[in-house]
Backbone as JSON Lines, residues from 0, in Angstrom:
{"i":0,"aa":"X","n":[34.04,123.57,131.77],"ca":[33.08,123.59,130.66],"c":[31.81,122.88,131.1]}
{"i":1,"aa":"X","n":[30.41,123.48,131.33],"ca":[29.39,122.97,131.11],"c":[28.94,122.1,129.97]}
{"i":2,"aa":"X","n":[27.85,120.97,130.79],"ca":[27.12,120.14,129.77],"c":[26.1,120.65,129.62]}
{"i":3,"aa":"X","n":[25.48,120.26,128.6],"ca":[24.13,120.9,127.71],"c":[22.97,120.03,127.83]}
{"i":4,"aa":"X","n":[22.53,119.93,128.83],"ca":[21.38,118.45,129.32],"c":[20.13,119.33,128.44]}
{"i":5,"aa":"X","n":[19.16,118.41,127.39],"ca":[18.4,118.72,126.84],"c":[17.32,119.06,127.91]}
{"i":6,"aa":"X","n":[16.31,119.92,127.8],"ca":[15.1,120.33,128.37],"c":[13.91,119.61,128.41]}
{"i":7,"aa":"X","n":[13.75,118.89,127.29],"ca":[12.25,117.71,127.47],"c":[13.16,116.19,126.93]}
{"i":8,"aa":"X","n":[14.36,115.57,128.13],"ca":[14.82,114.35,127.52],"c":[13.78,113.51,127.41]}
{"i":9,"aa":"X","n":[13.85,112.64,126.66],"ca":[13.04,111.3,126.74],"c":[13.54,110.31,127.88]}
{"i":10,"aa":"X","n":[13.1,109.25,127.92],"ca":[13.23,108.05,128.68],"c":[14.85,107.61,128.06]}
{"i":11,"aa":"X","n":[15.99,107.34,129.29],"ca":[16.78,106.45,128.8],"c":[17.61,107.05,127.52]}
{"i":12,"aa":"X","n":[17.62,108.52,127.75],"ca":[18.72,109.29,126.89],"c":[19.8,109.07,127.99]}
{"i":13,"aa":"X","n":[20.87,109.55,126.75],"ca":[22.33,109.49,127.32],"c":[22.66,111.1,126.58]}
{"i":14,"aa":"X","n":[23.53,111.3,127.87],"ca":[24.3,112.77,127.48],"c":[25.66,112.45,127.58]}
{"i":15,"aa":"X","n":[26.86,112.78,127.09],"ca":[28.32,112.45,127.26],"c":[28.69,113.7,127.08]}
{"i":16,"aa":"X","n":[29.6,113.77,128.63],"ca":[30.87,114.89,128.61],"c":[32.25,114.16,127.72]}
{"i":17,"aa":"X","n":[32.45,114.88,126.73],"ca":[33.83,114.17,126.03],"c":[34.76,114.78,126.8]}
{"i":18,"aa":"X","n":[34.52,116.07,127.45],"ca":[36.2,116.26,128.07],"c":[36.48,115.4,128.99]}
{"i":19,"aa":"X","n":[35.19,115.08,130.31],"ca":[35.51,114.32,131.31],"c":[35.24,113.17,131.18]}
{"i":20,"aa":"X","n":[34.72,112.96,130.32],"ca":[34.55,111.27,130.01],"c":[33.18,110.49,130.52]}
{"i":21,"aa":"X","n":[32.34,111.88,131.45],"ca":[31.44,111.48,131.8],"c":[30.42,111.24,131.42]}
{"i":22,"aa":"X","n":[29.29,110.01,131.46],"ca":[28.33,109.94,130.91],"c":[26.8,109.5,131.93]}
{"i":23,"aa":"X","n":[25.42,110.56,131.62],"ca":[24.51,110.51,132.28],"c":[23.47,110.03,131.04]}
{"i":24,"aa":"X","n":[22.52,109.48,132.17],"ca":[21.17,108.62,131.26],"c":[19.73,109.47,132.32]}
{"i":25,"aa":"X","n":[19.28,109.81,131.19],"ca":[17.73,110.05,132.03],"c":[16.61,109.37,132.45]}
{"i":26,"aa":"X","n":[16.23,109.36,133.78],"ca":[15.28,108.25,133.96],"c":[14.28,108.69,134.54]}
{"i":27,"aa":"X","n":[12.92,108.3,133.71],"ca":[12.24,109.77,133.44],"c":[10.77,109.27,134.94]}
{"i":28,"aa":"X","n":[11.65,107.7,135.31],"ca":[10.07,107.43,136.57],"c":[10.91,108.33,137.55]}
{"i":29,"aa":"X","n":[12.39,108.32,137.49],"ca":[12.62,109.13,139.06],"c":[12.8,110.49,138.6]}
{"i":30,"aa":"X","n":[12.99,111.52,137.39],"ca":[13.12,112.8,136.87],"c":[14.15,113.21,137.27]}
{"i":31,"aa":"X","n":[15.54,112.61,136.75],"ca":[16.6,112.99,137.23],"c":[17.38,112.31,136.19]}
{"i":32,"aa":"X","n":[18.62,113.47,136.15],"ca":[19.67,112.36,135.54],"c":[21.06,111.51,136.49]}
{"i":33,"aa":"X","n":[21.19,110.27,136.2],"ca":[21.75,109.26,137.1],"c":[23.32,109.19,135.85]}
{"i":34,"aa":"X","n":[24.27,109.96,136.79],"ca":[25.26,109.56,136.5],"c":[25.97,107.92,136.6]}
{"i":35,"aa":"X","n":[26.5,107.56,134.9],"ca":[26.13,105.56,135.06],"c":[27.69,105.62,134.41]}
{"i":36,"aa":"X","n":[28.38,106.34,134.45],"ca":[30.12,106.35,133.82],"c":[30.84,107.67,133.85]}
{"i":37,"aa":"X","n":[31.86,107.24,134.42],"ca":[32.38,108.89,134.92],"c":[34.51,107.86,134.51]}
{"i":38,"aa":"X","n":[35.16,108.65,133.5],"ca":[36.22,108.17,133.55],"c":[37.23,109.36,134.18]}
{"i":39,"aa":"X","n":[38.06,108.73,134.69],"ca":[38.79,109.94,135.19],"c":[40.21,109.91,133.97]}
{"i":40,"aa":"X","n":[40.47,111.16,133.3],"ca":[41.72,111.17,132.91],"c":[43.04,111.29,133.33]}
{"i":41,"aa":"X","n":[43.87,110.03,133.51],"ca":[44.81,110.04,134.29],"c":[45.62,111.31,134.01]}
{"i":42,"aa":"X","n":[46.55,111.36,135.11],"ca":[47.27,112.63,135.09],"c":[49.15,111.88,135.07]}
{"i":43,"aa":"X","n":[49.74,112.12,134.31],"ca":[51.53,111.55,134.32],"c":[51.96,111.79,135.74]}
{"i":44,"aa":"X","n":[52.21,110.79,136.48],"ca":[53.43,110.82,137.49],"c":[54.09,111.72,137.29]}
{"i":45,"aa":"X","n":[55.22,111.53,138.23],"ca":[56.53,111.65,138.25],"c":[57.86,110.45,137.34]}
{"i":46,"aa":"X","n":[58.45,110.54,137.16],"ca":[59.32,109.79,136.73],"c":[60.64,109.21,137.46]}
{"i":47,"aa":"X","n":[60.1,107.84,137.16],"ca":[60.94,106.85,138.18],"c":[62.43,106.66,137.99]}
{"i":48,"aa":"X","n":[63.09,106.47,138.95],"ca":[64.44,106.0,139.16],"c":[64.67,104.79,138.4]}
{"i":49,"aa":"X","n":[66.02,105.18,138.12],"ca":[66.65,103.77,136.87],"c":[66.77,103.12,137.63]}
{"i":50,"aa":"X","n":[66.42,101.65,137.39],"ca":[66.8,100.2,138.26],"c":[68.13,100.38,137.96]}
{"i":51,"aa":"X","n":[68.62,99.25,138.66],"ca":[69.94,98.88,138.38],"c":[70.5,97.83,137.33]}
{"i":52,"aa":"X","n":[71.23,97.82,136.63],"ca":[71.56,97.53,135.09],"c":[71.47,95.8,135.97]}
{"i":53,"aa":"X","n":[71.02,95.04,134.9],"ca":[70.87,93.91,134.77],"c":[71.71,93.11,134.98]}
{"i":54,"aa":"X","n":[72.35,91.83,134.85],"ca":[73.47,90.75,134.73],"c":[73.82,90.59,133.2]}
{"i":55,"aa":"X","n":[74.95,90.25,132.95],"ca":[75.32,90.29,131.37],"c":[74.76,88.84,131.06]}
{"i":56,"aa":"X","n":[73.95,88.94,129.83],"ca":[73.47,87.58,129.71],"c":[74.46,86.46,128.95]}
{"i":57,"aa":"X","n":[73.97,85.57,128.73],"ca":[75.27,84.69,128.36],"c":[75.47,84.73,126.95]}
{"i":58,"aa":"X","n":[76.78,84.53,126.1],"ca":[76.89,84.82,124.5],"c":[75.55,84.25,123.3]}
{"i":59,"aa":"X","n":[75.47,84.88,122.58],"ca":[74.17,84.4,121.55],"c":[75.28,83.19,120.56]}
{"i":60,"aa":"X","n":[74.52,82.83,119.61],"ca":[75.1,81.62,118.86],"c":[75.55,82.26,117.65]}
{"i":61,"aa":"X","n":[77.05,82.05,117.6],"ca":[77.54,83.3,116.06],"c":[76.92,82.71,115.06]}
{"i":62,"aa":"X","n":[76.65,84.35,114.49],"ca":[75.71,84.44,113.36],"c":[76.39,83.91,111.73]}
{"i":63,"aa":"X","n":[75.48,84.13,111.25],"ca":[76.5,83.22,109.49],"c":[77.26,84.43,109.09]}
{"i":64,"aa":"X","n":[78.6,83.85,108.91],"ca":[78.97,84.47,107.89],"c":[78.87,85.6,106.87]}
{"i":65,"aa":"X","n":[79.13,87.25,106.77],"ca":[78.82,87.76,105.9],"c":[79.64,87.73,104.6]}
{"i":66,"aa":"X","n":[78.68,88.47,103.69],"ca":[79.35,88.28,102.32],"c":[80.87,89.26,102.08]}
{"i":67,"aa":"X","n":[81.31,88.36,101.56],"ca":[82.8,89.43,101.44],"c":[82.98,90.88,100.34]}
{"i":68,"aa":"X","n":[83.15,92.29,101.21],"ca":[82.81,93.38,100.31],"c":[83.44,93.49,99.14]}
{"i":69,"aa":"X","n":[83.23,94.57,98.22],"ca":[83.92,95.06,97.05],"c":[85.02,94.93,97.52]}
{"i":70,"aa":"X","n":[85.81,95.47,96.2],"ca":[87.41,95.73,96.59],"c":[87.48,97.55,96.53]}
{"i":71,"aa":"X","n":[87.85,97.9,97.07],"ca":[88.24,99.41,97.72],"c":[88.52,100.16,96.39]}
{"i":72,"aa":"X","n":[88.56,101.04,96.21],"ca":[89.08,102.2,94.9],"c":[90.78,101.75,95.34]}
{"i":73,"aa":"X","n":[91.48,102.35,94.29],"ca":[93.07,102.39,94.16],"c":[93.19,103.8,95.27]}
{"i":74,"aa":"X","n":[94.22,104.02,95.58],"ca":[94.54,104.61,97.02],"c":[95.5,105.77,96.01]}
{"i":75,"aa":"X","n":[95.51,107.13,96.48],"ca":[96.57,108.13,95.87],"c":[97.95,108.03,95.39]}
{"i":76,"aa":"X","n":[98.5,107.89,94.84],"ca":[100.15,107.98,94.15],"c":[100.63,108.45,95.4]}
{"i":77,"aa":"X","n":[101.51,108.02,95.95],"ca":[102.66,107.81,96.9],"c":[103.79,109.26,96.66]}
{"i":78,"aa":"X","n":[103.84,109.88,97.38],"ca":[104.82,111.4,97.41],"c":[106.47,110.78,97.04]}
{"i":79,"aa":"X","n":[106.62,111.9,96.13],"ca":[108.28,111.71,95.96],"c":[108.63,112.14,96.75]}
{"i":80,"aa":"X","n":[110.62,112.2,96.81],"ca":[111.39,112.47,97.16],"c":[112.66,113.58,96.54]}
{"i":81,"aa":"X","n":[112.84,114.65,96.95],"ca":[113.91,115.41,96.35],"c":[115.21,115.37,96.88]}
{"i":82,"aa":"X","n":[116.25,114.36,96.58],"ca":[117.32,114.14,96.9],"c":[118.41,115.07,96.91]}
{"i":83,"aa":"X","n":[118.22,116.05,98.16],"ca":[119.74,117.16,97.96],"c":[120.95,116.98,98.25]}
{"i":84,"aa":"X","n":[121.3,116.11,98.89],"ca":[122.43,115.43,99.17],"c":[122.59,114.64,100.1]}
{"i":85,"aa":"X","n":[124.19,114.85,100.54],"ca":[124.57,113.44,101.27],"c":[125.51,114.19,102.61]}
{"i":86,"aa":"X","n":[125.12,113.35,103.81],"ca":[125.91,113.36,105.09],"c":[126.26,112.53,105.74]}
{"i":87,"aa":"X","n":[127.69,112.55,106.28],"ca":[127.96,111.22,106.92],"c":[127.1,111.01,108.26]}
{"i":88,"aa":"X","n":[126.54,111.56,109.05],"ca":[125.66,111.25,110.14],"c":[124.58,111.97,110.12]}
{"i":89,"aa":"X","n":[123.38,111.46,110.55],"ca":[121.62,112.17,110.88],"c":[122.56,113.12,111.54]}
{"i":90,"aa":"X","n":[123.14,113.35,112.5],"ca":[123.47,114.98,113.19],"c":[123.96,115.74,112.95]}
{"i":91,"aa":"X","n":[124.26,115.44,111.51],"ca":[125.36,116.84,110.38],"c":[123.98,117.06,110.06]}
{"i":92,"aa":"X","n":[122.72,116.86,110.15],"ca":[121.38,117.58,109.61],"c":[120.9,118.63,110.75]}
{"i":93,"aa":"X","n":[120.87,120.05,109.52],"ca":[120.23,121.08,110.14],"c":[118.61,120.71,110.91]}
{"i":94,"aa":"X","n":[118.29,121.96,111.38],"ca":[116.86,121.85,111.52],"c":[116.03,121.38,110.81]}
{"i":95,"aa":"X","n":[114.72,121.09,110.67],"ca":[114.05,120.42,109.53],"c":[112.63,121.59,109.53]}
{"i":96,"aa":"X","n":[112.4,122.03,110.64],"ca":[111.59,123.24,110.14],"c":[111.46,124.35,109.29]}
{"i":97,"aa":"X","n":[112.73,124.78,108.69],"ca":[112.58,125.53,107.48],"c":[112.78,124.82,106.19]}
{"i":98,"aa":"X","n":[112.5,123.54,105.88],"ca":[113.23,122.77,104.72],"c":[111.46,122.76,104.36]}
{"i":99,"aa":"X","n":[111.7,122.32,103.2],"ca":[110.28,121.51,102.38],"c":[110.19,120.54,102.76]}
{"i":100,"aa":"X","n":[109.12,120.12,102.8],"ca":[108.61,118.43,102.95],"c":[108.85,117.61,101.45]}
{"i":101,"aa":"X","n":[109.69,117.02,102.18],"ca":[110.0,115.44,101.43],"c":[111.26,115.65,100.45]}
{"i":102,"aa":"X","n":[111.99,116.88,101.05],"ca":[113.55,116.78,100.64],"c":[114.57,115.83,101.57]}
{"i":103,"aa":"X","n":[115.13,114.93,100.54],"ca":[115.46,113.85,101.59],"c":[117.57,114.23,101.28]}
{"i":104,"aa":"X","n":[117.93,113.65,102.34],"ca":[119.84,113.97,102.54],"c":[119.62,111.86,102.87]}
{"i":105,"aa":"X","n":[120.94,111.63,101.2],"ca":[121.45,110.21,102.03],"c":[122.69,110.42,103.24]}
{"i":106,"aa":"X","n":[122.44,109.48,104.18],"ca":[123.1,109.54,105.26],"c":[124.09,108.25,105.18]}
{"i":107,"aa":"X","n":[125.49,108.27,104.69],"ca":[126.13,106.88,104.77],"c":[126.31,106.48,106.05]}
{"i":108,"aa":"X","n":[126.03,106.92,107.3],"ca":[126.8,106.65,108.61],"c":[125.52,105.32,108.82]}
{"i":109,"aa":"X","n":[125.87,104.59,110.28],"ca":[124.76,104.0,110.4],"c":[123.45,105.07,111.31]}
{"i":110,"aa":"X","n":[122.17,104.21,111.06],"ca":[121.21,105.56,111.39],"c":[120.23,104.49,112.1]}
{"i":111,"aa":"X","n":[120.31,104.61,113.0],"ca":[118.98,103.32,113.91],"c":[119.52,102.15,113.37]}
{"i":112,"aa":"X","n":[120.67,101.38,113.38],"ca":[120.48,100.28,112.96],"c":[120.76,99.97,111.27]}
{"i":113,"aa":"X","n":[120.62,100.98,110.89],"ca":[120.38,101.0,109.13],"c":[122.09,101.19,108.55]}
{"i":114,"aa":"X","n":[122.89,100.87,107.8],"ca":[123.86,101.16,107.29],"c":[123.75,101.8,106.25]}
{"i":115,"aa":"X","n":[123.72,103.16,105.88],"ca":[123.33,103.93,104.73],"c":[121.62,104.25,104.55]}
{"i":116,"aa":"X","n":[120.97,105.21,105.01],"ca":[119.71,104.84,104.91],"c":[119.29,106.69,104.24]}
{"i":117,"aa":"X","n":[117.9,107.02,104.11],"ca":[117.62,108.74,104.01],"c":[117.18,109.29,105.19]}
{"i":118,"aa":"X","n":[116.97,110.35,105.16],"ca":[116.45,110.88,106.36],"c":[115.99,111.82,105.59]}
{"i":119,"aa":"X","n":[114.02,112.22,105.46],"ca":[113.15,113.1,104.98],"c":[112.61,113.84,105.6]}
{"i":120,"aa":"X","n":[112.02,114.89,105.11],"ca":[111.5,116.26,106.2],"c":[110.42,115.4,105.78]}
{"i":121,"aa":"X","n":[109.54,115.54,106.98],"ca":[108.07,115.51,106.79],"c":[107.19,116.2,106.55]}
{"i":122,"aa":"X","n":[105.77,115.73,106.2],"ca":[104.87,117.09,106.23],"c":[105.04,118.48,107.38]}
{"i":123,"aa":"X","n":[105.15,117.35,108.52],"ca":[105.09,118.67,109.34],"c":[106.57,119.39,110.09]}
{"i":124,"aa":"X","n":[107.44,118.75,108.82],"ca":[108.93,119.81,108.72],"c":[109.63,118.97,109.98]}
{"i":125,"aa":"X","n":[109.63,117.5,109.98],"ca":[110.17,117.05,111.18],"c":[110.93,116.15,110.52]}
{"i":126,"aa":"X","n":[112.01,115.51,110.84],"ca":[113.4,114.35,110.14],"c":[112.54,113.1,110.62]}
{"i":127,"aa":"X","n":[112.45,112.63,109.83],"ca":[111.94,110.83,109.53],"c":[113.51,110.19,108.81]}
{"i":128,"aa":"X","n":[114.17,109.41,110.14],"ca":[115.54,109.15,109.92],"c":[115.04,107.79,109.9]}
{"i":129,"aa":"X","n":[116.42,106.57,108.73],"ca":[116.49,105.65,108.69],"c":[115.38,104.76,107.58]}
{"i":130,"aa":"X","n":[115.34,105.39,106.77],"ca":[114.36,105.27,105.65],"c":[114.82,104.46,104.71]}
{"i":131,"aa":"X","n":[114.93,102.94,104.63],"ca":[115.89,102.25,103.01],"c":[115.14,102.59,102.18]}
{"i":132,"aa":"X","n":[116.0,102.05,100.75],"ca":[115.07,102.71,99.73],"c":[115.42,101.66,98.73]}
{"i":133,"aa":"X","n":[116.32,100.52,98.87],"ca":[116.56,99.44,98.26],"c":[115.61,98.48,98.22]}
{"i":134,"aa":"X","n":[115.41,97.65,97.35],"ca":[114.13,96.61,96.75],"c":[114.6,95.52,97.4]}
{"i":135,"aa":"X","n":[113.3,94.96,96.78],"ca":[113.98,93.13,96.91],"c":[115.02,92.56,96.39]}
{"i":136,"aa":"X","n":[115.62,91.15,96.91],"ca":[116.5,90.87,95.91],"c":[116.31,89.69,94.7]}
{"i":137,"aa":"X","n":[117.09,90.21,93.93],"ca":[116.94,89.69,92.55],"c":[117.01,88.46,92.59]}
{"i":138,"aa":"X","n":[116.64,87.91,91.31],"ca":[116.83,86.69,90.98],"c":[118.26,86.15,90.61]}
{"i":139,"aa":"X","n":[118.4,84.94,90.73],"ca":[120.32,84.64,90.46],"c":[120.03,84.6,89.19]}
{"i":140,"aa":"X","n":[121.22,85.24,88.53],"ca":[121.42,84.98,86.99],"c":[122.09,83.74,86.48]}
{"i":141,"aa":"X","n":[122.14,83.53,85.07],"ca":[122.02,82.23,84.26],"c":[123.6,82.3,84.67]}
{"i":142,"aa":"X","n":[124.65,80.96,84.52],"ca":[125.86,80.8,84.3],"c":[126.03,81.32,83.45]}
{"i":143,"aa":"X","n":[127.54,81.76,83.46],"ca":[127.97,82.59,82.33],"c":[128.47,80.95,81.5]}
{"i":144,"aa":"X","n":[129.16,81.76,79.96],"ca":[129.19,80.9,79.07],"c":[130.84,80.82,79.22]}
{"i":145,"aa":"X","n":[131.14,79.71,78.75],"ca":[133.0,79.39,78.49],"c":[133.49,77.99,79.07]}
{"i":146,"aa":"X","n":[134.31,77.56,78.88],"ca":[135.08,76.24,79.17],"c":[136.09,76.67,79.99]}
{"i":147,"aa":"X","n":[135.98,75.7,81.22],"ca":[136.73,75.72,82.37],"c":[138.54,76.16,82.07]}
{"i":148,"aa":"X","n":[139.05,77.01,82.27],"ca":[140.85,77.06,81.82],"c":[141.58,76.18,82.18]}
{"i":149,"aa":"X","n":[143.1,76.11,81.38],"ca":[143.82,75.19,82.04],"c":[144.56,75.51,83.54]}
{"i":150,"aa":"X","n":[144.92,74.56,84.03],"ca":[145.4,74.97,85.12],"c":[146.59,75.71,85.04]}
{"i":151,"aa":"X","n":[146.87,76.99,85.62],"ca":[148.62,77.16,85.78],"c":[149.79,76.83,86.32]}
{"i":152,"aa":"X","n":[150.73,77.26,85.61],"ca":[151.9,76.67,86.21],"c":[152.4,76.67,87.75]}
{"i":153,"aa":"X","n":[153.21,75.7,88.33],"ca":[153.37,76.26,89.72],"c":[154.6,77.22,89.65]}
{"i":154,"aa":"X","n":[154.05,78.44,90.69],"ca":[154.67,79.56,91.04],"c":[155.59,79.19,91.71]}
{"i":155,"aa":"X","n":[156.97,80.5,91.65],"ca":[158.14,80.11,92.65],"c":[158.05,80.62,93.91]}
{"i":156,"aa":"X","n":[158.9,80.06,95.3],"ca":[158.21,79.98,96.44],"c":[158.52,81.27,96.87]}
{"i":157,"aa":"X","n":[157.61,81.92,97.45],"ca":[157.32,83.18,97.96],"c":[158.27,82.97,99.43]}
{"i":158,"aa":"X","n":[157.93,84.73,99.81],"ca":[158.59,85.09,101.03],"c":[158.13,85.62,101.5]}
{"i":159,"aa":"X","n":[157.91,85.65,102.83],"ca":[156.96,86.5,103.71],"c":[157.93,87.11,104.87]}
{"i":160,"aa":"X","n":[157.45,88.45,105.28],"ca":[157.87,89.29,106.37],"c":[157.59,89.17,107.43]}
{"i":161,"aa":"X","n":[157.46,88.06,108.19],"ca":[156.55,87.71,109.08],"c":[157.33,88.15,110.74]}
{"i":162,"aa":"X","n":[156.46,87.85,111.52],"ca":[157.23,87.96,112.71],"c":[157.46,86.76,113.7]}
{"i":163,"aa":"X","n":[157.73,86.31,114.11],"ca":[157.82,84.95,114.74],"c":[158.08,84.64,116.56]}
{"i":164,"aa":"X","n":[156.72,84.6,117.09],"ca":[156.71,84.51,117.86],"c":[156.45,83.37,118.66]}
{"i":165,"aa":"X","n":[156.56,82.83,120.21],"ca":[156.47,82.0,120.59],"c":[154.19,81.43,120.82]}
{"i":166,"aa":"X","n":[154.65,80.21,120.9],"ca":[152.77,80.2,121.01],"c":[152.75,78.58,121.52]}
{"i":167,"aa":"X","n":[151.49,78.44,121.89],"ca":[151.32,76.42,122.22],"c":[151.7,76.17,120.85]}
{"i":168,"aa":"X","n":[151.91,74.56,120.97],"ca":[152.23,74.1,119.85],"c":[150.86,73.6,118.9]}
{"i":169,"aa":"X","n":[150.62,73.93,117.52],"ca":[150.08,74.42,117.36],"c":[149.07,73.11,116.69]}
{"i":170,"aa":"X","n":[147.71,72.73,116.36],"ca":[147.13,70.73,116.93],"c":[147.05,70.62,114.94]}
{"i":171,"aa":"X","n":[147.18,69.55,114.6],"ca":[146.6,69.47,113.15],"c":[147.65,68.04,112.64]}
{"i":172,"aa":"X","n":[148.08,67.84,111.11],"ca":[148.75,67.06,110.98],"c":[150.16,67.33,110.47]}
{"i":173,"aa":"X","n":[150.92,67.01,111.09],"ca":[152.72,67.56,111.12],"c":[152.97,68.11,109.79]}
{"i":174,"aa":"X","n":[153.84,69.43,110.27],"ca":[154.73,69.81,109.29],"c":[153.69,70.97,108.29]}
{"i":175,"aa":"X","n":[152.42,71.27,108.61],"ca":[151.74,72.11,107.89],"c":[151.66,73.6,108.58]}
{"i":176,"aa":"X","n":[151.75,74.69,107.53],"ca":[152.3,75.82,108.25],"c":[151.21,77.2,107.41]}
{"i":177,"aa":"X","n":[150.94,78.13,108.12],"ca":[149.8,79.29,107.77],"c":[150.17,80.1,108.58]}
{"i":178,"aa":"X","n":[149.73,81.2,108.53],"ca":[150.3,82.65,108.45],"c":[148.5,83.26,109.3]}
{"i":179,"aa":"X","n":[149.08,83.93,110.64],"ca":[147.34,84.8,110.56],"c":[147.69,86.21,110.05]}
{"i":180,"aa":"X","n":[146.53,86.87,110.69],"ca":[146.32,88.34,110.03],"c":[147.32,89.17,110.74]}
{"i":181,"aa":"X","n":[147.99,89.19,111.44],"ca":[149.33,89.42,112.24],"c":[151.04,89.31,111.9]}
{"i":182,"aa":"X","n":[150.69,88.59,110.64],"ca":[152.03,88.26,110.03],"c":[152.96,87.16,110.96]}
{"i":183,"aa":"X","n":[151.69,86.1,111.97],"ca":[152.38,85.09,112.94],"c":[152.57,84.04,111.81]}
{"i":184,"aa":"X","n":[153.66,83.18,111.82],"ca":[154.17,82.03,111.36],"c":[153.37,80.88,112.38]}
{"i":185,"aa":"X","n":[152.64,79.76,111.92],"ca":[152.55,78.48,112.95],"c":[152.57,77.5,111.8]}
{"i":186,"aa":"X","n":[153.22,76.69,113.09],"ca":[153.56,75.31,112.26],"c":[153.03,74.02,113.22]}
{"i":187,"aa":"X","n":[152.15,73.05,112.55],"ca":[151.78,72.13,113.13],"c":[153.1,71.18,113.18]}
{"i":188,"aa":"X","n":[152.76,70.49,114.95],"ca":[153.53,69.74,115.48],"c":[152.95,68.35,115.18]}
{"i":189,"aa":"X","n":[151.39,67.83,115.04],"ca":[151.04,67.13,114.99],"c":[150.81,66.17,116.41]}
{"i":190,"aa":"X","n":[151.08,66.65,117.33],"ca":[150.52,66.77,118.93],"c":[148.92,66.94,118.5]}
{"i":191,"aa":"X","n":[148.13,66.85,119.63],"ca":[146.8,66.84,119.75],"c":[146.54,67.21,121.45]}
């Protein structure tokens, strides 16, 4: 783009190129114009390579405390259970892919650990074994009401079927005698 230098300048005019930034003054003892500012418009590089990431600087000073939020909305009602029955072990249970979700079978056998527990299809038709379903426990209840009974009479002396076998002699204070779950007779010697 050409500049437009006037034809009769005066003394000590200025002409400015805005594209190039250049600027001339006329000086009318030498009849010429004297270029007195010329900017060049830079042109963008290239673009430089990432340095290399810095050193981790050392921890800042923890900040205060924020305020503690709302409390959350109430959360959806919790899915039932359709109780179809009962099996003595999780492995008397069919497949669980054609069942509904959240038909549950009680299982009396033990199941992981659990003595009597459910085992439910899940959403995605899979056995969720070992499920209790029992609460907390209660509070003890009040004594019942009534006056202690009298004592009863003494009974006549029993007989037992026992078997009688040999054993150490047996440690405690003489002449006292008990029965185990075996139907064994022992009788303290009073030895130690």
């Amino acid at each position: 783009m050409s500049v437009n230098f006037p034809e009769e300048p005066y003394d000590q005019e200025i002409v400015t190129d805005d594209a190039s930034g250049r600027v001339w003054r006329w000086e009318k003892d030498q009849t010429r114009w004297a270029l007195i500012r010329q900017y060049y418009i830079p042109v963008p590089g290239p673009t430089g390579v990432i340095g290399p990431q810095g050193l981790v600087g050392p921890p800042g000073p923890q900040g205060i405390q924020g305020t503690i939020g709302s409390t959350g909305n109430t959360g959806p009602s919790g899915f039932g259970i359709n109780l179809k029955g009962e099996v003595d072990d999780k492995d008397d249970l069919d497949d669980a892919s054609g069942l509904t979700p959240n038909d549950a079978w009680w299982v009396k056998g033990t199941t992981e650990g659990v003595d009597g527990s459910l085992s439910i299809v899940s959403q995605d038709r899979t056995w969720v074994h070992g499920v209790e379903i029992r609460g907390p426990q209660g509070l003890q209840g009040e004594p019942g009401i009534g006056e202690p009974g009298e004592p009863g009479e003494d009974g006549e002396d029993g007989y037992a079927n026992c078997e009688i076998t040999s054993f150490a002699p047996a440690q405690g204070p003489k002449g006292k005698l008990w029965i185990d779950n075996l139907n064994r007779i022992y009788v303290t010697t009073g030895l130690r």
